[in-house]
ZAMI-376180 format. One line per 5 residues: their letters; for each residue x, y, z of N, C-alpha, C, CB. Coordinates in steps of 0.02 Angstrom, whole numbers, plus 50000, padded with zeros to 5 digits. Atoms other than C-alpha are relative to their C-alpha. Glycine has a CB too. Example, Ala and Ser with C-alpha at 12.3 -4.5 7.8 and 13.67 -1.06 7.14 Angstrom:
<sites>
AS	50045 49941 50000 50615 49775 50390 50045 50060 50000 49950 50001 50062 | 49958 49941 49997 50684 49947 50357 49961 50055 50037 50020 50023 49929
</sites>
This chain:
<sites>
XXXXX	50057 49997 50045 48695 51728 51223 49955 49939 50011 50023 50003 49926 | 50042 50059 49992 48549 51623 51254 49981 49952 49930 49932 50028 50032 | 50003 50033 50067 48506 51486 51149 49941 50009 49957 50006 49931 50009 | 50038 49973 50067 48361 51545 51066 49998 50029 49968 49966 50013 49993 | 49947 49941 50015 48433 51706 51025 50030 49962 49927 50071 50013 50076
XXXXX	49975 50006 50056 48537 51596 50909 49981 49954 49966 50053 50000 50002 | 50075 50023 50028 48378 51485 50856 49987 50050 49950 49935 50000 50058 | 50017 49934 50041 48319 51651 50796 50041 50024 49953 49993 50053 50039 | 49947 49966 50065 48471 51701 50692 49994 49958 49945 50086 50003 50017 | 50012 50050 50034 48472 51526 50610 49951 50002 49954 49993 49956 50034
XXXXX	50047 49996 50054 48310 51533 50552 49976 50059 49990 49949 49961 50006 | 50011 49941 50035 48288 51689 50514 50059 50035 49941 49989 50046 50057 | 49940 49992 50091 48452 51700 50386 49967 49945 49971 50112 49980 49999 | 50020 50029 50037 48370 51548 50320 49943 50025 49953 49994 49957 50029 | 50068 49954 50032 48190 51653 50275 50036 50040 49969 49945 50043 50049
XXXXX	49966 49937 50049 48314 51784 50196 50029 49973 49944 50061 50046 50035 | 49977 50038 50029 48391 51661 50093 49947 49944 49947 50037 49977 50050 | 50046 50050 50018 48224 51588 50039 49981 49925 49998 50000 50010 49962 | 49998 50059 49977 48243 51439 50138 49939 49978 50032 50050 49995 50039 | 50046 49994 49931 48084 51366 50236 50043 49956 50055 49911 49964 49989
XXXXX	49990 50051 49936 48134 51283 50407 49976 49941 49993 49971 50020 50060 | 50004 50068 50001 48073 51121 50343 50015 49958 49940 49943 49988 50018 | 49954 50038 50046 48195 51081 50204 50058 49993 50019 50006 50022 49942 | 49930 49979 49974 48392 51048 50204 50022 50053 49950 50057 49937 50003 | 49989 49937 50023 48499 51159 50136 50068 49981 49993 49979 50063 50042
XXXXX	49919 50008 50017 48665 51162 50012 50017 50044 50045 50033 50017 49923 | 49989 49929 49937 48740 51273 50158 50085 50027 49928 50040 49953 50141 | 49953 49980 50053 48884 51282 50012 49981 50053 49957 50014 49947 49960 | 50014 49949 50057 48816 51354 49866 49941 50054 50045 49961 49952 49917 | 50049 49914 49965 48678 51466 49986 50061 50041 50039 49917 49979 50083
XXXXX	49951 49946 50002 48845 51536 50058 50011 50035 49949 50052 49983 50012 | 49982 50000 50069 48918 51553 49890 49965 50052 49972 49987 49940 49966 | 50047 49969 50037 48768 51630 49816 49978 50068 50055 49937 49942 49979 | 50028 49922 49944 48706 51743 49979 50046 50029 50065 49917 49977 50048 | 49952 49981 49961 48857 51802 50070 50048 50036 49970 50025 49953 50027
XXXXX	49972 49951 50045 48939 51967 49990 50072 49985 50013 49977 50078 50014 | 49930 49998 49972 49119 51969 49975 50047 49914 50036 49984 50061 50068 | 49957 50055 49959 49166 51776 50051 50028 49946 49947 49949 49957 50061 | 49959 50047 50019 49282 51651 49990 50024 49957 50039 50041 50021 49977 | 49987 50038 49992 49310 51501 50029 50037 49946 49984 49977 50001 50005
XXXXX	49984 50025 49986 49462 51395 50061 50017 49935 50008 49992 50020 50010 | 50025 50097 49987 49504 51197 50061 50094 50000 50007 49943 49930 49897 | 49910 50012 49998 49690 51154 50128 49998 49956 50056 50060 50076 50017 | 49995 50047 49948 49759 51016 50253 50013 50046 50060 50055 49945 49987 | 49996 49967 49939 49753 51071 50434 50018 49937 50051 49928 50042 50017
XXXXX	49985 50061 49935 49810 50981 50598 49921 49991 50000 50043 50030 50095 | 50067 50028 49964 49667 50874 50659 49945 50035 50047 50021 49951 50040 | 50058 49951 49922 49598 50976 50812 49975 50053 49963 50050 50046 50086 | 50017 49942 50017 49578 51111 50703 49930 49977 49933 50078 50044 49976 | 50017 49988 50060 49424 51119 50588 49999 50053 49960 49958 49985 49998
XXXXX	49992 49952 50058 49426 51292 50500 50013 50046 50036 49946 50014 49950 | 49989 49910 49981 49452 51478 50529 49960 50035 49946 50091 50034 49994 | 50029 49948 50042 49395 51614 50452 50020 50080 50031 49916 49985 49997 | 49974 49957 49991 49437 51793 50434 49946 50057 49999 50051 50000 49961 | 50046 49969 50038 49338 51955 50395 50014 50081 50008 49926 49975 50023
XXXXX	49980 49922 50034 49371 52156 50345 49910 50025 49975 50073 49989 49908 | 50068 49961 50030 49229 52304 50285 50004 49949 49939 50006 50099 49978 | 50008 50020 50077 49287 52220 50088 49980 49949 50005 50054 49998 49954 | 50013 50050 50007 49303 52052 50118 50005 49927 50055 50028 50004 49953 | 49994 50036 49956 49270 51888 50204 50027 49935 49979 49946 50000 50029
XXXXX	49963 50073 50051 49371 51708 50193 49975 49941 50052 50114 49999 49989 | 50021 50075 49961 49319 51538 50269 50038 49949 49989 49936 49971 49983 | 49962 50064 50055 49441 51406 50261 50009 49918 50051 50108 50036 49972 | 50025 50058 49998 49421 51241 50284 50054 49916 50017 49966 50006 49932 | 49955 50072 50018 49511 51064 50332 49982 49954 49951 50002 49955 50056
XXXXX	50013 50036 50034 49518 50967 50191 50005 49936 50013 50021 50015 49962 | 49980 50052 49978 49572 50819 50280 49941 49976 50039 50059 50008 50033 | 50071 50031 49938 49392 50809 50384 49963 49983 49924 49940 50081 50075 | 50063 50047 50049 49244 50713 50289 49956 50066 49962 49929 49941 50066 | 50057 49975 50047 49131 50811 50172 49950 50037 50038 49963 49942 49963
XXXXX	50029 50003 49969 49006 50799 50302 50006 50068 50061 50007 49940 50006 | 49987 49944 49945 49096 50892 50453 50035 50064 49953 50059 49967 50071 | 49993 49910 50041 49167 51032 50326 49917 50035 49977 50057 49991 49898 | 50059 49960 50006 48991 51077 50287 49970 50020 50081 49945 49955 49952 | 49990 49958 49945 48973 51101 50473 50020 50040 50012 50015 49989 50030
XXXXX	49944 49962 49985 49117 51194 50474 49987 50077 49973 50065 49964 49967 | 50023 49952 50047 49055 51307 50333 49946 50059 50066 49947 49949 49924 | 50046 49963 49955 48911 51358 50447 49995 50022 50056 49964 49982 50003 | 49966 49981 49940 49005 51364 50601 50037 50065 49985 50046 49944 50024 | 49965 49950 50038 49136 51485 50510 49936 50061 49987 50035 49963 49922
XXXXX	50052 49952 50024 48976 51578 50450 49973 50065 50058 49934 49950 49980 | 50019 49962 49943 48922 51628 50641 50058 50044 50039 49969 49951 50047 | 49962 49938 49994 49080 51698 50661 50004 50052 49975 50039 49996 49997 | 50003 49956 50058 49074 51809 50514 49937 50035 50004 50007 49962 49933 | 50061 49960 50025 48907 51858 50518 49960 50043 50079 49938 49933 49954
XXXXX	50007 49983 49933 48875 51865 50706 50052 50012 50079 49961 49957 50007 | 49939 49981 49948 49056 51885 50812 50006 50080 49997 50080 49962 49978 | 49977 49902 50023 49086 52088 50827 50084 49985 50045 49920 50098 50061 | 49968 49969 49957 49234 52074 50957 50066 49985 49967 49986 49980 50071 | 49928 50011 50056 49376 51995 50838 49953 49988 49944 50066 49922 50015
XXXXX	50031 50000 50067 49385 51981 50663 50054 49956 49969 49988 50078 49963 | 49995 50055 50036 49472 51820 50635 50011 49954 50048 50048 50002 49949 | 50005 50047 49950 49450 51643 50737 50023 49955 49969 49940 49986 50030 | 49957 50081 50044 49537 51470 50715 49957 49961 50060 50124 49984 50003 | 50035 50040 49965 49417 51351 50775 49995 49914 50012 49953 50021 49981
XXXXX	49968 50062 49963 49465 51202 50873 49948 49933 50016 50029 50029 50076 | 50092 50075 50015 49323 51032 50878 50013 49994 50073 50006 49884 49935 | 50003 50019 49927 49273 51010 51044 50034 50063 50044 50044 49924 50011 | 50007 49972 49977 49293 51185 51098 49980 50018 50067 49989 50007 49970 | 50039 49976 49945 49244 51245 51263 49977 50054 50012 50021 49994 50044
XXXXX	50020 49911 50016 49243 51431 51215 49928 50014 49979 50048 50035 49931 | 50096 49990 50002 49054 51500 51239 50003 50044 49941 49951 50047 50081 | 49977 49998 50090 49104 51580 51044 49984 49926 49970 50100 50016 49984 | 50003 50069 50036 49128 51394 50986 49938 49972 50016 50057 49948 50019 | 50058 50037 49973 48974 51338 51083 49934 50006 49959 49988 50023 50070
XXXXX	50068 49939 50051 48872 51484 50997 49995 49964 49933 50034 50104 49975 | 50009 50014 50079 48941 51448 50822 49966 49919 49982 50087 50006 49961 | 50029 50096 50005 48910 51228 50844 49921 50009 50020 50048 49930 50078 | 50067 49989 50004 48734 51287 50891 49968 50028 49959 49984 50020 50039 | 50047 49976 50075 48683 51406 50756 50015 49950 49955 50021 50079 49959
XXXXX	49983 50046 50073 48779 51293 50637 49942 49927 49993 50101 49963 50008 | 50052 50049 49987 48671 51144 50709 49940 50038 49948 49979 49992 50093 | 50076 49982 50005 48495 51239 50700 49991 50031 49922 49976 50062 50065 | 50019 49997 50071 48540 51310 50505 50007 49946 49969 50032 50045 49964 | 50004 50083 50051 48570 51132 50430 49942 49971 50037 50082 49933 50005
XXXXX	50071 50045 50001 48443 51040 50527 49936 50039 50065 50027 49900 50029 | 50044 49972 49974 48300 51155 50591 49957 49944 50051 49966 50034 49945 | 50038 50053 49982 48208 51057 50712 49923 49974 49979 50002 50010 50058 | 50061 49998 50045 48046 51084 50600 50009 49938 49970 49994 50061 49946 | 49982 50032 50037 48132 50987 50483 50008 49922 50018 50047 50031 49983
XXXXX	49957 50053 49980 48224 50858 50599 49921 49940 50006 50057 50023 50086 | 50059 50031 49986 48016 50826 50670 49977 49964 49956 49959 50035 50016 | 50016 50007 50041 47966 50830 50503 50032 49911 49965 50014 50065 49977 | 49991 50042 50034 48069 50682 50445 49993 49945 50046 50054 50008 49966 | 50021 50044 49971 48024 50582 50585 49953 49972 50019 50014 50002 50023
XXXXX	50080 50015 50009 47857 50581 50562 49985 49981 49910 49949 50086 50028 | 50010 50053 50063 47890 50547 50382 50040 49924 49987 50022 50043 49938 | 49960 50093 50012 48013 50384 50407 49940 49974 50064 50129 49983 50036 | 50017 50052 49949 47909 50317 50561 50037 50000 50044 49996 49940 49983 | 49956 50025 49939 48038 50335 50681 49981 50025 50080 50076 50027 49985
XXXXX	50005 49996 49938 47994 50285 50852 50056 50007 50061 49970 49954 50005 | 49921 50020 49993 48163 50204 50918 50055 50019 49944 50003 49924 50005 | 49951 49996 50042 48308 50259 50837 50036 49948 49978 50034 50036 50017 | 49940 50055 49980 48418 50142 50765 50056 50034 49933 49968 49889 49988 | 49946 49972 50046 48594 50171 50660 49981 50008 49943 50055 49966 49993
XXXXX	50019 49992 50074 48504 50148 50490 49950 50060 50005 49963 49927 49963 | 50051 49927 49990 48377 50298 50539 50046 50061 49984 49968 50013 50089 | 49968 49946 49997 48530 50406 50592 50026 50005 49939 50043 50005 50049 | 49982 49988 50058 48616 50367 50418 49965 50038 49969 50008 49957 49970 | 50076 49970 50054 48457 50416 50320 49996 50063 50012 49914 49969 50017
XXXXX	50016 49932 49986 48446 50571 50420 50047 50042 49980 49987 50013 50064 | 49932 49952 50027 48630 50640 50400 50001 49990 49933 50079 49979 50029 | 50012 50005 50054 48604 50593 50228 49971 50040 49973 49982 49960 49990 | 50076 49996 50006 48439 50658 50205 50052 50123 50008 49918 49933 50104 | 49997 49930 49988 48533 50846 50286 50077 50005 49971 49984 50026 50085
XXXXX	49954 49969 50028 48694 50823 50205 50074 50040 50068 49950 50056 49953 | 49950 49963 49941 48808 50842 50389 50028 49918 50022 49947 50059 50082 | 49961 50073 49973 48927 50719 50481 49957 49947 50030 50054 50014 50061 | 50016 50060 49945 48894 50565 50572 49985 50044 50080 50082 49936 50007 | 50000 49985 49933 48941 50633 50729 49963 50089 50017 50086 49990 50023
XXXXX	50049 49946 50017 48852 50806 50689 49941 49987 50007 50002 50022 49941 | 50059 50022 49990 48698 50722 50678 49990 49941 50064 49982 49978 49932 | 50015 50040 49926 48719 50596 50848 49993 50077 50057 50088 49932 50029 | 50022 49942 49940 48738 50762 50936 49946 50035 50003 50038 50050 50007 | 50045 49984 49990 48595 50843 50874 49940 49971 50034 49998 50014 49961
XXXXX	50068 50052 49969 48485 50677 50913 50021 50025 50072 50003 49892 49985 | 49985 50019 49940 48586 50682 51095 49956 50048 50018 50070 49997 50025 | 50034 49944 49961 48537 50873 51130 49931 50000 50002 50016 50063 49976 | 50052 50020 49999 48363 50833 51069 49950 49957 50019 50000 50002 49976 | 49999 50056 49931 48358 50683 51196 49955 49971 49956 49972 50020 50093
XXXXX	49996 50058 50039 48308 50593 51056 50023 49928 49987 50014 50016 49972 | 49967 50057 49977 48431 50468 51089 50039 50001 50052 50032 49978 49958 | 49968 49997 49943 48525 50410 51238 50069 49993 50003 49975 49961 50037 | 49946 49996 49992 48705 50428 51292 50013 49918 49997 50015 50044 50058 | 49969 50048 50016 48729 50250 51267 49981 49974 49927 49991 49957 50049
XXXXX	50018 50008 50050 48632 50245 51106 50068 50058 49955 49916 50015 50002 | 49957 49954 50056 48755 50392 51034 50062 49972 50026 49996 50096 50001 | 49925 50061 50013 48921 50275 51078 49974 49953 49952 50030 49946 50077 | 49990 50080 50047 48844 50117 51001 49976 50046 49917 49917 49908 50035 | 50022 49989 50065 48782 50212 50852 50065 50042 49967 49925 50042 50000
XXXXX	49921 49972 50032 48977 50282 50810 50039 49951 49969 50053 50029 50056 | 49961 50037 50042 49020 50127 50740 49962 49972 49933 50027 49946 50040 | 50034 50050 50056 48996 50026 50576 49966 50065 49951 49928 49935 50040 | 50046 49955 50037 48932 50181 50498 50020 50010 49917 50002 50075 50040 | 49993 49983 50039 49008 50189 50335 49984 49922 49964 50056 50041 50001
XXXXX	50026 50066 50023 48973 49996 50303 49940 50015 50000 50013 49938 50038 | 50081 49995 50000 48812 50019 50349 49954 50060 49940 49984 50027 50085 | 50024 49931 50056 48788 50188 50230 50020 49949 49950 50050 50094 49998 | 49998 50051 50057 48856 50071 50097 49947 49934 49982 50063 49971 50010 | 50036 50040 50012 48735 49932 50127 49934 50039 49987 50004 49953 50047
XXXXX	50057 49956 50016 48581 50058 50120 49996 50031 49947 49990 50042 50038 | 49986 49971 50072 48638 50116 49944 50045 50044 49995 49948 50029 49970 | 49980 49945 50007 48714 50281 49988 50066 49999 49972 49993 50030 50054 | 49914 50000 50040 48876 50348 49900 50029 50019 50089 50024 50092 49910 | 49965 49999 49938 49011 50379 50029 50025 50059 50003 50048 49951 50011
XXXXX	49959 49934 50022 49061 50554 49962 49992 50037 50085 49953 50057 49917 | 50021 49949 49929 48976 50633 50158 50057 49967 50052 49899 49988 50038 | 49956 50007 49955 49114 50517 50230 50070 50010 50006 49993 49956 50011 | 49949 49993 50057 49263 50554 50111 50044 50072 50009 49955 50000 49925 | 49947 49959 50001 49398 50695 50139 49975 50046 49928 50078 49954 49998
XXXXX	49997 49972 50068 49375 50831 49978 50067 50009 49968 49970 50063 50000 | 49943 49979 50021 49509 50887 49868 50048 50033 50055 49985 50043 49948 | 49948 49972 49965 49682 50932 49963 49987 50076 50015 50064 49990 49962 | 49966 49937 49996 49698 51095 49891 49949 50057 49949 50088 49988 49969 | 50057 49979 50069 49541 51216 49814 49975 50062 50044 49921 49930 49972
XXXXX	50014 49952 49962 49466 51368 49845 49935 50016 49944 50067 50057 50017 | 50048 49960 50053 49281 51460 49767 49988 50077 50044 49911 49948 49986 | 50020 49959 49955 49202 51600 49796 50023 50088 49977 50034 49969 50069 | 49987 49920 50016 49236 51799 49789 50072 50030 49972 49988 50038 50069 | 49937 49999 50024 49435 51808 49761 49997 49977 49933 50044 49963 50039
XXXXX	49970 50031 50073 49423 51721 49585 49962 50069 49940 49956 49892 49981 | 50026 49948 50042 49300 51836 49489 50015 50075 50029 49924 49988 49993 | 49955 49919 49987 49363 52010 49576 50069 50009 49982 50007 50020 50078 | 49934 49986 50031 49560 51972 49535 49973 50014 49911 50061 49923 50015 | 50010 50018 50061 49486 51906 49359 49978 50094 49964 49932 49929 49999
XXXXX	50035 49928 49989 49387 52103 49372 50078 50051 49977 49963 50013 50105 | 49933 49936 49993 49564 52192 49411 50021 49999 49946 50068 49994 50050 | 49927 50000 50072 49671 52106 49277 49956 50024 49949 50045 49908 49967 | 50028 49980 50050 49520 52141 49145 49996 50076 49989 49944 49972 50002 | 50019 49926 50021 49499 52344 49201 50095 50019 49998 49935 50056 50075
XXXXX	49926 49973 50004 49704 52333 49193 50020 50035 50057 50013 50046 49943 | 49954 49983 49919 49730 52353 49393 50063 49972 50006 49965 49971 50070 | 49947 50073 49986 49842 52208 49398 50005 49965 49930 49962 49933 50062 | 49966 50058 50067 49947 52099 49271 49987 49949 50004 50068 49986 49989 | 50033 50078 49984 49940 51936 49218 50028 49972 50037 49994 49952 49952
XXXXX	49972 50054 49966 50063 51892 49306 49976 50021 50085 50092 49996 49982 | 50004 50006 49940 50016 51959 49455 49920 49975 50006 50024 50068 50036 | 50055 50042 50009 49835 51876 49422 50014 49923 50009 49973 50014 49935 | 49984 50066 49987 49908 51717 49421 50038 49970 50046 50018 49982 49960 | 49979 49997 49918 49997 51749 49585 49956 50008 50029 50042 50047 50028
XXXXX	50084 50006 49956 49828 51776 49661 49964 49949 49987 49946 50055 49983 | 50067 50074 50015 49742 51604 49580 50049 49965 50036 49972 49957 49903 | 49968 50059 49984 49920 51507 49625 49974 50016 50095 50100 49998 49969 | 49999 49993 49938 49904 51574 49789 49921 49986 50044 50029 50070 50005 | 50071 50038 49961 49714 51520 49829 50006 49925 49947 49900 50059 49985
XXXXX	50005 50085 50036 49753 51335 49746 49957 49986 49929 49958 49945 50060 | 50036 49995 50074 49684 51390 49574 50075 49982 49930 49960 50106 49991 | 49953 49998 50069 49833 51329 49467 49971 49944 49925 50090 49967 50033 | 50025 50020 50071 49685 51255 49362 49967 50038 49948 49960 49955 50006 | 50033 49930 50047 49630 51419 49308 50074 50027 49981 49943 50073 50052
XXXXX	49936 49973 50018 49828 51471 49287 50029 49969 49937 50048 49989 50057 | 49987 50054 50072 49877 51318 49169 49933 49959 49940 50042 49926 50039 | 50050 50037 50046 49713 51292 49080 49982 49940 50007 50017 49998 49944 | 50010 50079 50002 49711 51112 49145 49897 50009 49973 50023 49953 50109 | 50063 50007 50039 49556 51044 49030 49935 49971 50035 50015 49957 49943
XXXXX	50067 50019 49959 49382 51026 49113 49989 49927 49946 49923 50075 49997 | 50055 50067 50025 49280 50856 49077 49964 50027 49959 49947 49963 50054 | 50030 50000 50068 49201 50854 48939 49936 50014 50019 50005 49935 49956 | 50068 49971 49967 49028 50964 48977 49938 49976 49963 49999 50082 49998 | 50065 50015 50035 48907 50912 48845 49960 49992 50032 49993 49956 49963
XX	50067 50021 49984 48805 50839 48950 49960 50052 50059 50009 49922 50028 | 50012 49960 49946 48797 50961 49088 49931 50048 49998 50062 50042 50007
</sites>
């Protein structure tokens, strides 16, 4: 598949989604919200592995290393996505970082071009001033789109934006440096172990209410997607303010 081909998919699920190409984008909740049927996943995985995902006519699942940064799971999300929405030949992948499979190549490219459109990428480089790159730019930017560190050195690389010795020296110091520029650290930060949202919670919730399924077997379906805070009532934070 050529690479514009999956240019074109990118931004054109974004226009369906009521995205323009020159904003970022929760790629979370616009799954969440515009993707029939998917659920999503959060559990520890070996390292090499960032996510998988599955998919059927009913339903689709995305699941996720919880052990990677904030940052590269929202990659992951949108990587997972181009399998699901654009693979026909299987219908479930376990996807490995640093792939060589022209599948993995596909999905790390659409996933690229829906988080940071290059509209967008132009766009903010004509609004910071940036001539020369330097590490406090690239923070601002992965910031700015809400994706990894190293997510965003590759996009600069492919966009010969920056140079192969500029994307080594700019892999270090990065989370000091995001700290001295104000930012929180949550895009560098691991999420919860063990969590899941998404289409499985309100369709069991559906069964046990039209009396398909019991409670107990309702609460074998939340324990079993890492919902044992919807099983034991554990007490939300105090919402008032919300």
């Amino acid at each position: 598949m050529i690479s514009s081909d999956i240019i074109f998919k990118a931004e054109t699920l974004r226009r369906s989604w009521g995205i323009d190409n020159a904003s970022p984008i929760n790629i979370l909740a616009s799954v969440l919200e515009n993707v029939d049927g998917v659920t999503i996943l959060w559990f520890p995985m070996i390292d090499e592995v960032s996510g998988c995902c599955s998919k059927s006519s009913d339903d689709k699942v995305i699941c996720i290393n919880s052990k990677h940064s904030k940052g590269r799971q929202n990659f992951t999300i949108a990587h997972e996505l181009y399998h699901l929405l654009y693979d026909e030949d299987n219908d479930s992948f376990i996807c490995n970082f640093n792939s060589n499979d022209e599948r993995e190549r596909n999905a790390d490219k659409f996933a690229s071009s829906l988080l940071i459109p290059n509209v967008a990428l132009f766009d903010f480089i004509k609004k910071h001033s940036i001539d020369k790159w330097k590490l406090d730019d690239v923070i601002r930017c992965e910031q700015y789109f809400q994706i990894s560190h190293t997510a965003m050195l590759c996009k600069l690389r492919r966009e010969n934006l920056i140079s192969y010795d500029e994307f080594r020296l700019f892999r270090n110091h990065v989370k000091s440096h995001a700290w001295e520029l104000g930012f929180d650290l949550d895009l560098y930060e691991s999420t919860r172990e063990y969590y899941s949202l998404g289409n499985i919670i309100p369709l069991s919730k559906k069964l046990y209410d039209e009396r398909i399924i019991t409670g107990g077997k309702l609460d074998e379906i939340l324990l079993d997607v890492f919902r044992e805070d919807m099983v034991y009532n554990t007490p939300l934070e105090d919402d008032k303010f919300v």
